[in-house]
GUKOL-119106 format. One record per atom (N, C-alpha, C): residue in one letter; x, y, z. Coordinates in steps of 0.05 Angstrom, whole numbers, padded with zeros to 5 digits, always signed. Layout:
<rs>
AXYZ...
</rs>
This chain:
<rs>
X-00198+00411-00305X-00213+00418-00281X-00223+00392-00268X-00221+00379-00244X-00221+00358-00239X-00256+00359-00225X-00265+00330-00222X-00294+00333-00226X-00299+00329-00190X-00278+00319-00173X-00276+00329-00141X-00279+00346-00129X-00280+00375-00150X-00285+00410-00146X-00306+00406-00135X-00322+00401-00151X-00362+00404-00164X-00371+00390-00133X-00394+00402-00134X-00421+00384-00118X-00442+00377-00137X-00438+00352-00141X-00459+00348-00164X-00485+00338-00156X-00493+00346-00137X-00521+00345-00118X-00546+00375-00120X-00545+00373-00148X-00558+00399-00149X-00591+00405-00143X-00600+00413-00136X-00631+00411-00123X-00642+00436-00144X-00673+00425-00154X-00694+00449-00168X-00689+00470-00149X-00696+00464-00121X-00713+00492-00102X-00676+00505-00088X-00660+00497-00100X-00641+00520-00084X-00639+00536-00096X-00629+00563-00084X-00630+00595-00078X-00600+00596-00107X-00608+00616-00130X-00583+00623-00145X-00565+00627-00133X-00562+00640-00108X-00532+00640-00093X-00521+00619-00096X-00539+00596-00086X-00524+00569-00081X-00514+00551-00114X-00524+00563-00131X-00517+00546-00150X-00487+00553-00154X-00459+00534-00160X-00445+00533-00172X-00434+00547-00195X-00416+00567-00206X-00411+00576-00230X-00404+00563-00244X-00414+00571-00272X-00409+00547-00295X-00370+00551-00307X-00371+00526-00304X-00331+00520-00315X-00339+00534-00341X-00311+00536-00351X-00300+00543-00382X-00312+00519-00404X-00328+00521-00416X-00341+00506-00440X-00316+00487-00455X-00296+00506-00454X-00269+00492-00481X-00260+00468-00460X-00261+00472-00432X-00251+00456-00418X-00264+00421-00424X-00244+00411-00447X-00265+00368-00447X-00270+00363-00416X-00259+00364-00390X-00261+00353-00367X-00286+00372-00357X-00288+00396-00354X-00315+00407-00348X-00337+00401-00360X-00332+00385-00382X-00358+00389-00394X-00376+00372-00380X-00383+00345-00369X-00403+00343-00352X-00409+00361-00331X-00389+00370-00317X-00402+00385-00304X-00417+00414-00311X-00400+00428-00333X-00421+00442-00348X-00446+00440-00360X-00453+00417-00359X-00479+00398-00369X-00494+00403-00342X-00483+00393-00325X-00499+00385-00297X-00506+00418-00289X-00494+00431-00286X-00497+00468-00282X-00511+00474-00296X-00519+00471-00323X-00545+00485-00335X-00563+00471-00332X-00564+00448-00322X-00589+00428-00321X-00601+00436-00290X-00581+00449-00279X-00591+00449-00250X-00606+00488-00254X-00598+00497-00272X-00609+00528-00277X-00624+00527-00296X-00631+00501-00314X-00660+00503-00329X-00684+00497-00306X-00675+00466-00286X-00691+00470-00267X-00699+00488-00248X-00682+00507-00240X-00690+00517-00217X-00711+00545-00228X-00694+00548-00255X-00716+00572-00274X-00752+00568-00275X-00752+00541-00276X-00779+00523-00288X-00790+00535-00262X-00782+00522-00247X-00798+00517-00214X-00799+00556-00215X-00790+00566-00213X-00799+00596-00210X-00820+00607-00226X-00811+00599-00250X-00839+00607-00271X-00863+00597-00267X-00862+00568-00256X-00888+00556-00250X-00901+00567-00222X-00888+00580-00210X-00902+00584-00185X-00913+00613-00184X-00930+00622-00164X-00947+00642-00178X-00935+00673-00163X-00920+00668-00145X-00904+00688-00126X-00885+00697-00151X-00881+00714-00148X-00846+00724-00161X-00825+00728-00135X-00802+00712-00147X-00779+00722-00115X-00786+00748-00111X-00769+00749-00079X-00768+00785-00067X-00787+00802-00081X-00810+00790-00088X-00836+00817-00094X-00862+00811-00083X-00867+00831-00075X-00906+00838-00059X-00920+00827-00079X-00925+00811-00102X-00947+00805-00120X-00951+00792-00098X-00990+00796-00086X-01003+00772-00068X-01021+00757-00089X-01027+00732-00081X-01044+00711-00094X-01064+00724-00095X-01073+00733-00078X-01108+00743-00065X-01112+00774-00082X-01090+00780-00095X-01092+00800-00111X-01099+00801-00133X-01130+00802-00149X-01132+00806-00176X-01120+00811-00202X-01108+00788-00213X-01091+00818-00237X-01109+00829-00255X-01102+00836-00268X-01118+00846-00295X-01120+00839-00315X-01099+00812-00320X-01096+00790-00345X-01083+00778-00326X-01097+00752-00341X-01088+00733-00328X-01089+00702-00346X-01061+00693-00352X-01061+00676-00370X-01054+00652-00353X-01065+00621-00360X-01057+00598-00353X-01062+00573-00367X-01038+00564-00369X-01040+00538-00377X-01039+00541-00416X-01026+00570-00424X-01031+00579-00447X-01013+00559-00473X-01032+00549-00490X-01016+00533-00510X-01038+00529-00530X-01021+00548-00548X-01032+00549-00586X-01020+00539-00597X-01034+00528-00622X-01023+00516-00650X-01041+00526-00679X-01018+00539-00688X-01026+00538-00717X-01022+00523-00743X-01051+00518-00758X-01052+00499-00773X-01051+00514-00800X-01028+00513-00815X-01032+00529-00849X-01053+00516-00863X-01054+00490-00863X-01073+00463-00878X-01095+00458-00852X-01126+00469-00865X-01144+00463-00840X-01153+00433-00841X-01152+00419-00866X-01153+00392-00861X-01139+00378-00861X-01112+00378-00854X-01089+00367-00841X-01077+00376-00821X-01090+00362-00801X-01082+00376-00770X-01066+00354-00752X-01042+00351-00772X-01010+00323-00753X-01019+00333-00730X-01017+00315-00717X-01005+00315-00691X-00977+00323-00682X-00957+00330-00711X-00929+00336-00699X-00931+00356-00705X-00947+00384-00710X-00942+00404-00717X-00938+00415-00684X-00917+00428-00682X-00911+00434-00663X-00925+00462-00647X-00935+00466-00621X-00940+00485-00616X-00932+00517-00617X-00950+00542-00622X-00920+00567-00625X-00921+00572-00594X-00947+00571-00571X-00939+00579-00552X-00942+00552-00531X-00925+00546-00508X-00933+00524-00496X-00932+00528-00470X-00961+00514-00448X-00954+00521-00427X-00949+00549-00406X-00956+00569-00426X-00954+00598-00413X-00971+00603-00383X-00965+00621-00363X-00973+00620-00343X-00962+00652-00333X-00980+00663-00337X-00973+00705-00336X-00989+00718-00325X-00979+00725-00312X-00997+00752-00297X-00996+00786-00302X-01018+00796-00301X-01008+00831-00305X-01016+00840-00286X-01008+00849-00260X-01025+00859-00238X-01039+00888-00258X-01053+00899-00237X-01065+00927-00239X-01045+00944-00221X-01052+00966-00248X-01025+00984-00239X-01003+00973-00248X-00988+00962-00256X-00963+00949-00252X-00953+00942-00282X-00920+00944-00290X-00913+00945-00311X-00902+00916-00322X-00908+00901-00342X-00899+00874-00338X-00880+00874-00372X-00866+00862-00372X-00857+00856-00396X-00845+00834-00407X-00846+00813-00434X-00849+00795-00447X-00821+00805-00463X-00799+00790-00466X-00773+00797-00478X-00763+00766-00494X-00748+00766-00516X-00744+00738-00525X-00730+00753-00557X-00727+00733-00573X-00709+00738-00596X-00731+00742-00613X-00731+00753-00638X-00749+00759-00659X-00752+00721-00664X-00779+00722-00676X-00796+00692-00683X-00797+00680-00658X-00796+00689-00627X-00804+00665-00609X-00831+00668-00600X-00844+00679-00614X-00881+00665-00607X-00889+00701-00586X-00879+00718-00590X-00890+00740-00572X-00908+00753-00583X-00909+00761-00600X-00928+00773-00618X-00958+00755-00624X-00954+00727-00628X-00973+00715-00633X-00985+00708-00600X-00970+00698-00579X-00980+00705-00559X-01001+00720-00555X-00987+00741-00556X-01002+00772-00544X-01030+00776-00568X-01030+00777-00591X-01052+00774-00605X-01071+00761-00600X-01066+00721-00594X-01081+00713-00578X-01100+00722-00552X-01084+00726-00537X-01093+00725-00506X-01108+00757-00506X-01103+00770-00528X-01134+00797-00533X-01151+00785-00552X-01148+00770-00564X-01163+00757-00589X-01168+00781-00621X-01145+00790-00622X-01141+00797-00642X-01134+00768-00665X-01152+00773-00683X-01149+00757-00706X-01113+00760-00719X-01105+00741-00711X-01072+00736-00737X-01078+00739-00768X-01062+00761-00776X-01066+00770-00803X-01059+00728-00828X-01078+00727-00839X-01073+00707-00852X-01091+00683-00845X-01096+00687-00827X-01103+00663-00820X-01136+00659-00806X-01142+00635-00811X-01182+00641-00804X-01183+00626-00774X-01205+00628-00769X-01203+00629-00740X-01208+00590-00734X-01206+00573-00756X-01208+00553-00749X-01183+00535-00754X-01156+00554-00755X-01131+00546-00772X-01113+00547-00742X-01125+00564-00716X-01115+00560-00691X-01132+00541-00668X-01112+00532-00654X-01135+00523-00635X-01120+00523-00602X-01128+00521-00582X-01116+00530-00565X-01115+00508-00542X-01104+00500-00524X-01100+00481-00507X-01078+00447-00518X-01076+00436-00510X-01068+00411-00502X-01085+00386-00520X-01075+00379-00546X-01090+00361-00559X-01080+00337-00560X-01095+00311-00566X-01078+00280-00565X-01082+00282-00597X-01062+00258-00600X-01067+00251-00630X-01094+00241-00650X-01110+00241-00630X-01136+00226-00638X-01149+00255-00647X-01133+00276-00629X-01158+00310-00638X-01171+00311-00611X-01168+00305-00598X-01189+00310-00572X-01162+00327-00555X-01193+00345-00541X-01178+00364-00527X-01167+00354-00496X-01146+00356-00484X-01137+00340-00464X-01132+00357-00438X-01127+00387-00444X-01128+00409-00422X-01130+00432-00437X-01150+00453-00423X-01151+00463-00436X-01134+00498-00420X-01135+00513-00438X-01124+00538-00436X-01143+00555-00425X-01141+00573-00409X-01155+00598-00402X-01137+00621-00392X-01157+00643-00415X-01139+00674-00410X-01164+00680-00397X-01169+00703-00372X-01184+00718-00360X-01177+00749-00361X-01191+00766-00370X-01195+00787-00365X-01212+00805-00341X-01196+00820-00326X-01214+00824-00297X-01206+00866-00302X-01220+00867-00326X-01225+00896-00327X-01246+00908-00309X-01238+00943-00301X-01256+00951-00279X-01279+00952-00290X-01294+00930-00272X-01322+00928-00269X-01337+00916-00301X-01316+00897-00299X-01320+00884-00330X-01299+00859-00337X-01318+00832-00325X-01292+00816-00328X-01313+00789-00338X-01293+00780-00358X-01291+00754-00367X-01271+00733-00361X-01285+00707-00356X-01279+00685-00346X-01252+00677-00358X-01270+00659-00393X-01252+00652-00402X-01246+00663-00437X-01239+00677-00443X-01235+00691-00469X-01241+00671-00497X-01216+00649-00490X-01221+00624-00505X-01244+00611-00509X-01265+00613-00488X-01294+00595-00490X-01306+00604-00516X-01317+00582-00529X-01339+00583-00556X-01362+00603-00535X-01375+00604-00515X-01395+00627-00513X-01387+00650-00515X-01371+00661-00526X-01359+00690-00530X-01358+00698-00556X-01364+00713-00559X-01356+00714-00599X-01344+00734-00608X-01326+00736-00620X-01305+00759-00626X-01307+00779-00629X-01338+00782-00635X-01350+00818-00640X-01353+00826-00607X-01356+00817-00590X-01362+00811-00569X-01342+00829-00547X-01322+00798-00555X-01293+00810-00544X-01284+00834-00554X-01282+00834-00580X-01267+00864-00590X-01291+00889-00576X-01309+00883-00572X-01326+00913-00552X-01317+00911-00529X-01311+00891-00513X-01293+00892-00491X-01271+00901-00490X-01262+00889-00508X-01222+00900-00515X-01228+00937-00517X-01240+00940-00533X-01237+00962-00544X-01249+00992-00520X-01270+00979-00499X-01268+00995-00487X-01239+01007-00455X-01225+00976-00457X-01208+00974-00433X-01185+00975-00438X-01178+00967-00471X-01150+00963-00479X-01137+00981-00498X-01115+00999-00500X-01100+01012-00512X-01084+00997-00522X-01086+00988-00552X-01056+00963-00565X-01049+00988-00582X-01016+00982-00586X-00997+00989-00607X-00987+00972-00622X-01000+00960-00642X-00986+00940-00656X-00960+00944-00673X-00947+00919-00671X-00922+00914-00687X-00921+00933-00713X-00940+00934-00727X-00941+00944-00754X-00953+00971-00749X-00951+00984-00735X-00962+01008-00733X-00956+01027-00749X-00937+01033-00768X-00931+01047-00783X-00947+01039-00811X-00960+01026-00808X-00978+01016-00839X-01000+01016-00830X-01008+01019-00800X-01043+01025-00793X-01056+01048-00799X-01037+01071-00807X-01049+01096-00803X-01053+01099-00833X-01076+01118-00848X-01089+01124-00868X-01070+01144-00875X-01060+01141-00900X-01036+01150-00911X-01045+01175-00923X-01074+01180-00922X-01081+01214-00934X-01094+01231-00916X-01088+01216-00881X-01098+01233-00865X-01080+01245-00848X-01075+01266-00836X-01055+01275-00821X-01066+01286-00791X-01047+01281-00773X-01044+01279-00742X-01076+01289-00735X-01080+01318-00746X-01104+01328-00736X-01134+01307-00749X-01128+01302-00766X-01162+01286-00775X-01158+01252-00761X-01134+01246-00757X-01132+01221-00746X-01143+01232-00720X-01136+01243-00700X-01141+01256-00666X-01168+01261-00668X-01185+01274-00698X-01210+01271-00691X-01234+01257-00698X-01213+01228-00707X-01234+01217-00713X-01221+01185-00689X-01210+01187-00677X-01201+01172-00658X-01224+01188-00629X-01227+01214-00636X-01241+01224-00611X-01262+01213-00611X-01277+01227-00636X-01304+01208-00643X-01307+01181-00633X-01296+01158-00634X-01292+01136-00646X-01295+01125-00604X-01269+01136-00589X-01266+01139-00561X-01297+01154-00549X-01307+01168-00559X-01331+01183-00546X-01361+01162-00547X-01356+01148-00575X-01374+01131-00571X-01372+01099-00558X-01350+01101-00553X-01343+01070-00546X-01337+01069-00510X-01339+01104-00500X-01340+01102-00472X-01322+01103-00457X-01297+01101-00479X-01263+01119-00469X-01256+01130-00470X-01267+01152-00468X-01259+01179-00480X-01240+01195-00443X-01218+01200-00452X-01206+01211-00430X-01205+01244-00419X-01241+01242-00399X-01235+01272-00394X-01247+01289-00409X-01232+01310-00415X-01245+01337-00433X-01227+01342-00448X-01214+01320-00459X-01174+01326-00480X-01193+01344-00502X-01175+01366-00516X-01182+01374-00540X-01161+01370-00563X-01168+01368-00581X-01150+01363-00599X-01126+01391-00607X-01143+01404-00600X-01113+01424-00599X-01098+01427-00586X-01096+01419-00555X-01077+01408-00538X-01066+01390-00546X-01079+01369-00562X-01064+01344-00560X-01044+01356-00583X-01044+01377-00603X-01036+01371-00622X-01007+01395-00617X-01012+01413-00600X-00991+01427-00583X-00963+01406-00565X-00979+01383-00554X-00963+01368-00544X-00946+01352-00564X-00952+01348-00590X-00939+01331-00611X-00909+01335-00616X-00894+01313-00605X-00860+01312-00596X-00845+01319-00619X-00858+01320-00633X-00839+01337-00666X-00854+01356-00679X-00844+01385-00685X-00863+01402-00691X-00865+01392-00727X-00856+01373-00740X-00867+01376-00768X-00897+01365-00757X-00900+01344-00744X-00924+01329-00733X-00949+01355-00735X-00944+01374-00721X-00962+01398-00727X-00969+01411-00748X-00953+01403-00777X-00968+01417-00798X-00993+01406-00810X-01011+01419-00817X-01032+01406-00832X-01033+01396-00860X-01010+01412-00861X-01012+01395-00905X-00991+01378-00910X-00977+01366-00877X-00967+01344-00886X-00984+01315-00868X-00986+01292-00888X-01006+01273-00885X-00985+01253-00875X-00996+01237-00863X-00973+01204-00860X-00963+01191-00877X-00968+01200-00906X-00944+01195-00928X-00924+01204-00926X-00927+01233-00911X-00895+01243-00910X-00887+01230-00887X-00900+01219-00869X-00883+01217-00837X-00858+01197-00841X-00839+01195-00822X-00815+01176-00818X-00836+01152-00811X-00823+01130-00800X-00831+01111-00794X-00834+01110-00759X-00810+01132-00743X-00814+01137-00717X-00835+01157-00724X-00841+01172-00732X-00859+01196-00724X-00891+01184-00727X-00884+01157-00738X-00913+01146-00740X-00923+01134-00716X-00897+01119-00705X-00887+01103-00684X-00901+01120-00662X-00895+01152-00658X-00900+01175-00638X-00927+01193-00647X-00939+01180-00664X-00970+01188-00665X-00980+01170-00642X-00982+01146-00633X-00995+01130-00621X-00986+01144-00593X-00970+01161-00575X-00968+01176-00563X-00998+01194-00559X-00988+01207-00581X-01014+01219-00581X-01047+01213-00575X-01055+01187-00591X-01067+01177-00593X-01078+01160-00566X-01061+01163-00550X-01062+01144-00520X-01078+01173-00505X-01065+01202-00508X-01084+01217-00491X-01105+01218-00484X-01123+01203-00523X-01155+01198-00530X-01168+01189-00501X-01153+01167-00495X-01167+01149-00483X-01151+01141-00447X-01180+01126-00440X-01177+01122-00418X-01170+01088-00410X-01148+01069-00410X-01149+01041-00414X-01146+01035-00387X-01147+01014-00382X-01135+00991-00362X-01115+00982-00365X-01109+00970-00387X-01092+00956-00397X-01071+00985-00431X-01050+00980-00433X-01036+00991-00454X-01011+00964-00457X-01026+00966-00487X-01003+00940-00498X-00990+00949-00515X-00965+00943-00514X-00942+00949-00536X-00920+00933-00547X-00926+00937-00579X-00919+00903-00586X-00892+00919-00604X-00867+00925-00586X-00851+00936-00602X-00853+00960-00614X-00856+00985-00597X-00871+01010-00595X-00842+01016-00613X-00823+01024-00606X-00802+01049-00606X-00783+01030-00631X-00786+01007-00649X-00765+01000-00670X-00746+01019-00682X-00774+01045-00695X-00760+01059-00713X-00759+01089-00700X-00752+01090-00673X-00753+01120-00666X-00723+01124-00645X-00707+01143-00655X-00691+01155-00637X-00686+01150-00606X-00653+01144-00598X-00670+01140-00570X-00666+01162-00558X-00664+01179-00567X-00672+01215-00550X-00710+01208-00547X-00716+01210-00579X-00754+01204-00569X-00749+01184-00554X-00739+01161-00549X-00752+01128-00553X-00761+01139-00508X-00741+01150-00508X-00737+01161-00481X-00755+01181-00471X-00767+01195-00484X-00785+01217-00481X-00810+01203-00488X-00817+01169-00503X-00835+01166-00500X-00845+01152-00474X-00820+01132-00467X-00820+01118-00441X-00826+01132-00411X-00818+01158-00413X-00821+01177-00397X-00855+01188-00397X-00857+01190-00413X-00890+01206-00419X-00909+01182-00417X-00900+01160-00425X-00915+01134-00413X-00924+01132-00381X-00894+01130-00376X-00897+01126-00343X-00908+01147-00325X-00912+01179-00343X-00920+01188-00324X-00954+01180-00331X-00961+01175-00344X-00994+01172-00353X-01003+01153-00334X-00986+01120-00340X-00989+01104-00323X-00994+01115-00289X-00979+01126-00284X-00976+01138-00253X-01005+01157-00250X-01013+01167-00268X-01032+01187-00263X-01056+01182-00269X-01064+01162-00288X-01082+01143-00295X-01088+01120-00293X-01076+01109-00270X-01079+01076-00269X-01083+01055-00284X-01069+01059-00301X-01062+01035-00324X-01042+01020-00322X-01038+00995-00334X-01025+00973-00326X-01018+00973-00362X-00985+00964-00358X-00966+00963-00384X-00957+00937-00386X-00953+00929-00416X-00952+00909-00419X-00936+00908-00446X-00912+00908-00437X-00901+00908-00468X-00874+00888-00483X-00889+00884-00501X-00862+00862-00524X-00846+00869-00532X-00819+00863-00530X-00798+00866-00544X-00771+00855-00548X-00750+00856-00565X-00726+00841-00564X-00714+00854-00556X-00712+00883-00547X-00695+00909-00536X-00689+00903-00509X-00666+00895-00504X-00660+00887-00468X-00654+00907-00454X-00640+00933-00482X-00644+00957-00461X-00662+00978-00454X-00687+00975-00469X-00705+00984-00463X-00724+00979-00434X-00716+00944-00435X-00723+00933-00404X-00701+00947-00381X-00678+00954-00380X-00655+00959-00368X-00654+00994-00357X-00667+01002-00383X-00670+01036-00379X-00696+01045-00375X-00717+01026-00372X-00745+01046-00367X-00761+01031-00353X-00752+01005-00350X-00768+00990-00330X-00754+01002-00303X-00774+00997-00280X-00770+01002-00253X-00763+00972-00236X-00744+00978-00222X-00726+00952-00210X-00757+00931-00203X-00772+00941-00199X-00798+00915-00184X-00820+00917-00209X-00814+00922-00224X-00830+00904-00255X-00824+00886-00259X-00843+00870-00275X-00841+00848-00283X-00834+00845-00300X-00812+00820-00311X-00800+00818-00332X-00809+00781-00340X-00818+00773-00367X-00815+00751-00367X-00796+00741-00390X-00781+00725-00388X-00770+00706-00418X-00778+00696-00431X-00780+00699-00458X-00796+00674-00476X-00770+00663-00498X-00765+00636-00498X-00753+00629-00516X-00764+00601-00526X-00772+00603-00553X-00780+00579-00568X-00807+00581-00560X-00830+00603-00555X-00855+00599-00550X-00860+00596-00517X-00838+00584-00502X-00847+00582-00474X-00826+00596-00457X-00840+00607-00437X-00835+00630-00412X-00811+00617-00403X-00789+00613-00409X-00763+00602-00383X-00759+00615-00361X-00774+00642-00361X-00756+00656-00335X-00770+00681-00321X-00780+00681-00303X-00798+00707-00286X-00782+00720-00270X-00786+00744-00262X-00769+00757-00244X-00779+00790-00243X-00769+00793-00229X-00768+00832-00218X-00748+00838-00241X-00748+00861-00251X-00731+00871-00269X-00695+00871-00257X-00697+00872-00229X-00671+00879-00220X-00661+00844-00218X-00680+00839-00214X-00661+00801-00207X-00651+00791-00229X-00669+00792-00255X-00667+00788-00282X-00640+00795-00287X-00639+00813-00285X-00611+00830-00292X-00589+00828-00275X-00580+00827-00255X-00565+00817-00229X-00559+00785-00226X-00582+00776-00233X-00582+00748-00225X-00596+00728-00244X-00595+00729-00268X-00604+00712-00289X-00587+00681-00288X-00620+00667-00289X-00621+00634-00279X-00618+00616-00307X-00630+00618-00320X-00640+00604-00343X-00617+00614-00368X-00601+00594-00368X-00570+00600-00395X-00578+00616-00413X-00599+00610-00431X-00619+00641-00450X-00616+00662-00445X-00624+00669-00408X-00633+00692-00399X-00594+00709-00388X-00591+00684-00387X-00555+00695-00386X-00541+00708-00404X-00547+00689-00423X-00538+00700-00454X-00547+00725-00462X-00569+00729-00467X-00588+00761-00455X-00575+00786-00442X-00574+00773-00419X-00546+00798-00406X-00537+00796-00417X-00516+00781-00419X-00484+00787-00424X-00479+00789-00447X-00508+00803-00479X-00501+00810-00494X-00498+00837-00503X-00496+00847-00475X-00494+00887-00468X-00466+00883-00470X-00449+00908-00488X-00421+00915-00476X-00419+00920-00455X-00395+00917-00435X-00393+00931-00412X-00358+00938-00407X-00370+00962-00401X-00334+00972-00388X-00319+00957-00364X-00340+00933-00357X-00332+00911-00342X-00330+00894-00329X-00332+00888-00367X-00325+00859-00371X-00301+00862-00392X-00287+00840-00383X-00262+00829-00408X-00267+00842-00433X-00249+00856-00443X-00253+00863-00472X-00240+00852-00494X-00259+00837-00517X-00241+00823-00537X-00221+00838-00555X-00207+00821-00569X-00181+00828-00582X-00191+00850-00612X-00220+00851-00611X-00230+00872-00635X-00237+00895-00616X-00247+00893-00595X-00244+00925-00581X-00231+00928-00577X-00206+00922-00566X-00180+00932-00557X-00170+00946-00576X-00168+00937-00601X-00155+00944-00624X-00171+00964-00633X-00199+00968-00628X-00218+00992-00639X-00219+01012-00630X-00212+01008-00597X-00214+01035-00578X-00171+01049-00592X-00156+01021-00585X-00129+01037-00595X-00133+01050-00617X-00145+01048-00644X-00145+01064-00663X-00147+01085-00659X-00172+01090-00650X-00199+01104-00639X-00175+01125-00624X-00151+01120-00600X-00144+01144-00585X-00112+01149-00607X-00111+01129-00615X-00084+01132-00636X-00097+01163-00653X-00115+01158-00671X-00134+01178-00691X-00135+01204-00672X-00145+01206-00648X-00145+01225-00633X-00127+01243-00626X-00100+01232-00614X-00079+01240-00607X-00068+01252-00634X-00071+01239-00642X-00054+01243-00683X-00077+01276-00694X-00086+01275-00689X-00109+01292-00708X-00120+01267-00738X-00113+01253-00728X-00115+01238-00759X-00147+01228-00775X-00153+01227-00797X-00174+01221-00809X-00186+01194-00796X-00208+01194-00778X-00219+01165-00766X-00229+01150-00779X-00240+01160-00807X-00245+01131-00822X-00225+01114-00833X-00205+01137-00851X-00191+01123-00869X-00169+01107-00847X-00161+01117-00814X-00150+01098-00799X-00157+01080-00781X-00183+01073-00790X-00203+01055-00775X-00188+01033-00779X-00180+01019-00764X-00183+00980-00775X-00183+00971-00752X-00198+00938-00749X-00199+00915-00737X-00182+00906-00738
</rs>
């Protein structure tokens, strides 16, 4: 492929239309210019993430969000009195918004810093670790702090500056959190009390919501417990020792009726649940959201969970290696992915069209061979 093709004048601020398609990788003669094409789509990704607009969407500046992260960069220290300077950051540079009302979501490979993110920026304590083993902002090698980080919380009629500031103290925050924020943690199938079942969890979550000032309405627990998406969920003499690991997953359903949030975080809600539920939970989400004005916020490695339940003008962000490569509307993300990561991402969905390799070809022929035949599909399975 001769290098006379190319315009190798690639600019940060031009429009993805204008960028060039990337040559064939095997090609030795493309390869600078395959170099120069992702260098020109790591740049142009950066400059989008850094700026506070999202393309083709109404987010205004002058618009409050409801979290609001900047300049976000943690480090954890295993050894509190050995604090290298090369220990590398888990999150760097973060810069996120959650409007109100509005659905945002955080996507990336298992271990890229999402989970610890998101723990941070509510100030949930990281299992293991003490609170002087993290520290947050921009440090020199000397230990001095050099910029610092700020998360804001701008709950209704209840907002904090900077979360991170020493004048805040964790008992503090968690009465804040706890009156504005609905979390589903990662481990949610090991939060629930393994000798209590759906009905004594609902009423002591009521309790718990009644005194803390979120209590949603006039819910009773026997409605809520009518609505429960699997009727074993309704018996009383079975406890959360018996539950699956989705049916634990779809108590926190339940558990969301309790209350009245601002914010609903979900750190990998649906792992272990069906996607008949996973779908009936996404659905019963959105209609709450719609009817309660709450703002979603959720983590995950599932690209089709972003693909099937996000709405084309959500927010979608990338995280790979701890930092955001890539912002977008859910529909651009997907249509028009900038950042090589966020490419790779797509184009790790099958599709009826795209090129199919020489193991589907051969899988679907079995597959109508076995059919046509009446024949046994396992024993004439092969690759």
């Amino acid at each position: 492929m001769p290098l006379e093709n190319f315009d190798m004048n690639f600019r940060p601020d031009m429009p993805y239309n204008d960028l060039p398609p990337l040559p064939p990788a095997a090609d030795v003669e493309s390869r600078p210019i395959l170099k120069a094409c992702i260098e020109a789509r790591v740049a142009l990704a950066q400059l989008k993430v850094a700026g506070d607009l999202i393309p083709n969407q109404t987010v205004l500046i002058n618009t409050i969000p409801i979290l609001e992260v900047r300049n976000f960069t943690t480090t954890l220290y295993p050894d509190i009195g050995n604090r290298q300077s090369f220990v590398r950051p888990t999150n760097r540079d973060i810069n996120l918004i959650v409007p109100a009302r509005k659905w945002v979501a955080i996507i990336g490979e298992t271990g890229c810093g999402k989970s610890v993110f998101l723990q941070s920026v509510l100030r949930i304590p990281l299992r293991g670790l003490k609170p002087d083993q993290q520290t947050f902002g921009h440090y020199n090698q000397r230990g001095e702090l050099e910029e610092s980080s700020v998360v804001r919380w701008n709950f209704k009629g209840e907002q904090v500056e900077n979360i991170l500031s020493a004048e805040y103290s964790r008992a503090a925050l968690a009465a804040v959190r706890q009156r504005h924020v609905f979390y589903i943690p990662q481990n949610s199938m090991s939060a629930l009390n393994d000798y209590h079942n759906l009905e004594i969890e609902l009423r002591r979550r009521l309790a718990l919501s009644r005194m803390q000032g979120q209590m949603n309405g006039d819910v009773t627990v026997a409605a809520l417990l009518d609505q429960a998406p699997i009727p074993n969920m309704k018996r009383p003499d079975l406890t959360f020792s018996g539950y699956s690991g989705g049916m634990k997953q779809l108590t926190y359903v339940q558990l969301l009726n309790l209350v009245k949030p601002d914010l609903v975080v979900l750190d990998e809600p649906t792992t272990a649940v069906d996607v008949l539920n996973e779908r009936l939970f996404f659905r019963h989400l959105r209609e709450q959201a719609q009817t309660r004005d709450f703002s979603v916020l959720l983590i995950t490695h599932n690209m089709d969970i972003i693909r099937s339940h996000f709405a084309a003008d959500d927010l979608v962000y990338v995280m790979y290696k701890g930092v955001i490569v890539e912002k977008g509307p859910q529909s651009e993300i997907f249509a028009h992915p900038i950042h090589p990561y966020t490419q790779s991402l797509v184009k790790s969905f099958p599709s009826l069209d795209r090129e199919m390799t020489i193991t589907q070809q051969n899988l679907l022929a079995n597959i109508e061979y076995n059919l046509l035949n009446h024949s046994n599909l396992i024993e004439n399975l092969t690759l």
